[in-house]
C-alpha positions in Angstrom: 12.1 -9.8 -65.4 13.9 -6.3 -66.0 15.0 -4.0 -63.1 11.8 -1.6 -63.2 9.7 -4.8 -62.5 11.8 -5.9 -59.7 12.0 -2.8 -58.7 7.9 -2.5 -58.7 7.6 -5.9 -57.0 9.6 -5.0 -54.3 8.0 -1.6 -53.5 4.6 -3.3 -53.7 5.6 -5.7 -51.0 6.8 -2.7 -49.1 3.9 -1.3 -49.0 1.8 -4.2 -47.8 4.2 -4.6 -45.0 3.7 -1.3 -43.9 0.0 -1.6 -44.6 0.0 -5.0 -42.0 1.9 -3.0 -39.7 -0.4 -0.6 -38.8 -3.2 -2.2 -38.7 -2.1 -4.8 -36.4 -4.1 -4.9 -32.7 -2.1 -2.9 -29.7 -0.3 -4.9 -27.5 -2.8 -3.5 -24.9 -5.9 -4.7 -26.5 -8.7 -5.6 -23.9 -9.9 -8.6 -22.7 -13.3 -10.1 -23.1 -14.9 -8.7 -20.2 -16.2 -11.6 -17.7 -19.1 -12.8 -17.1 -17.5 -13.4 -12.8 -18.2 -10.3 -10.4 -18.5 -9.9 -6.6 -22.2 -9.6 -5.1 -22.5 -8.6 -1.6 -19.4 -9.3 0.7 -20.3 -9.7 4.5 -16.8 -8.9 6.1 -17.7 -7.9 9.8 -19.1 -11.0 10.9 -22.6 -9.4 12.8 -22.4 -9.6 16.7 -19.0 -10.1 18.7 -16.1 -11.5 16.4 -15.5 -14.4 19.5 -13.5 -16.9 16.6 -16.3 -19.3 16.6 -16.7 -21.6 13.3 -20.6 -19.8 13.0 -18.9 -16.2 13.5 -16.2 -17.2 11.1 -18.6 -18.8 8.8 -20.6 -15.5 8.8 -17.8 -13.3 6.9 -18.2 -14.1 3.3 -17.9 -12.8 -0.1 -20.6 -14.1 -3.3 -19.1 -14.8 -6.5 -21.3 -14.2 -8.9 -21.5 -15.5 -12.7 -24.1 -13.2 -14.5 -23.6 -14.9 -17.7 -25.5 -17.9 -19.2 -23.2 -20.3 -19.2 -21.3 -22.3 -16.6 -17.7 -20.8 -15.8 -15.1 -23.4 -14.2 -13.4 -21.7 -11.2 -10.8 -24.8 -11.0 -7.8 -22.8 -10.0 -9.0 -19.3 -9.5 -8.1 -17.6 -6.0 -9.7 -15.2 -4.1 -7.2 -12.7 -2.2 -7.0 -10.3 0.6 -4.7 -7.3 1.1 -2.4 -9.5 3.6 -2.5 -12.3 1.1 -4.5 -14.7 2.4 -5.2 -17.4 -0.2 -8.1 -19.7 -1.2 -8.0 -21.8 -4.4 -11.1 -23.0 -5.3 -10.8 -26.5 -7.0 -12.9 -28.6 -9.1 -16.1 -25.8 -8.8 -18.0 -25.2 -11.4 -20.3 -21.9 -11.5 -23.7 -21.8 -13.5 -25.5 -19.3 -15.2 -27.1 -16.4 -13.1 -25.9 -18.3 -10.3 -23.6 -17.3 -7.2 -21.3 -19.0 -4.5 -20.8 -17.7 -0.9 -17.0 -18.1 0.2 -16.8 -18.6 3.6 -14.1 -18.2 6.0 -14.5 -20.4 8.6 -15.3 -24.6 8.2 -18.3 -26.3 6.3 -19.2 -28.8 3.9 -19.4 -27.2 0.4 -22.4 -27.5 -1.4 -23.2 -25.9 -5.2 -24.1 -22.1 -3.1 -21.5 -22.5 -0.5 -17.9 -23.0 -0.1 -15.5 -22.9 2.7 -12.0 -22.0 3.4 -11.5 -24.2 6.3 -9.6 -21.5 8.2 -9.9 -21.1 12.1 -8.9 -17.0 11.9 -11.1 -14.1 10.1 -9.6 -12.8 7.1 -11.5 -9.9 6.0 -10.3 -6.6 7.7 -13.4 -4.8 9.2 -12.3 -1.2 8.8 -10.8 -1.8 5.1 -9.5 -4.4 3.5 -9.5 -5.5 -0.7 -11.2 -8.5 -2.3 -9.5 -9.6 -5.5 -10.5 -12.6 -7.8 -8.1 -14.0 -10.2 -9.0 -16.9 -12.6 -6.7 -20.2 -13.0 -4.0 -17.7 -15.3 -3.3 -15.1 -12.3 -5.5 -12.3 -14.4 -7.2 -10.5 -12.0 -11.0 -10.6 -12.8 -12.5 -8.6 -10.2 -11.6 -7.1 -7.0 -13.9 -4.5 -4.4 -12.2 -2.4 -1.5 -14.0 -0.9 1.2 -13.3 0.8 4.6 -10.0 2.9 4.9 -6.9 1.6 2.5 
């Protein structure tokens, strides 16, 4: 092979490199939205907040799926601005379905799930809701009230 062919070989190879290069994704790409949201969230329990399991169990938020196929929630938490923490575990969430998270104690059934806490957790004159799945990627959150 002579130097000019070399020569040629090497600035086609070059050229693809540089090609690949730019049309590589950003870093920053998006990801697929999901098909998880909040519906409505109920965080002033209605009448006085006495600390009572059914006042308790009146502050919730619905997690919604408004896709068409089941989404596992194994793992994923759902967060306040002072941190509280609930893990769901082994929960799965159908299609066009949703799950009430309540604070207080219960038995959880396929709509409803309870964080078996004694205390309220959502903050009646503002507060944040933030869903992340089983990764730590937040999915969803809703404020209201003053931040």
């Amino acid at each position: 092979m002579s130097v000019r062919s070399i020569a040629r070989v090497f600035a086609v190879l070059a050229a693809g490199a540089a090609l690949a290069g730019t049309t590589a994704l950003p870093a920053t790409a998006a990801a697929p939205r999901s098909p998880i949201a909040f519906g409505a969230i109920q965080y002033d329990s209605p009448g006085k907040d006495d600390g009572s399991q059914r006042s308790l169990n009146a502050e919730w938020v619905t997690v919604s799926n408004t896709g068409r196929s089941s989404v596992s929630l194994k793992g994923w938490t759902l967060s306040d601005r002072s941190h509280h923490v609930y893990t769901f575990g082994a929960f799965t969430l159908g299609g066009h379905t949703s799950v009430r998270v309540h604070t207080g104690i219960g038995r959880n059934t396929r709509g409803d799930v309870y964080q078996n806490r004694r205390a309220y957790v959502w903050n009646n004159t503002g507060d944040t809701a933030t869903l992340r799945d089983s990764r730590s990627h937040v999915v969803v959150t809703r404020s209201w009230g003053r931040h």
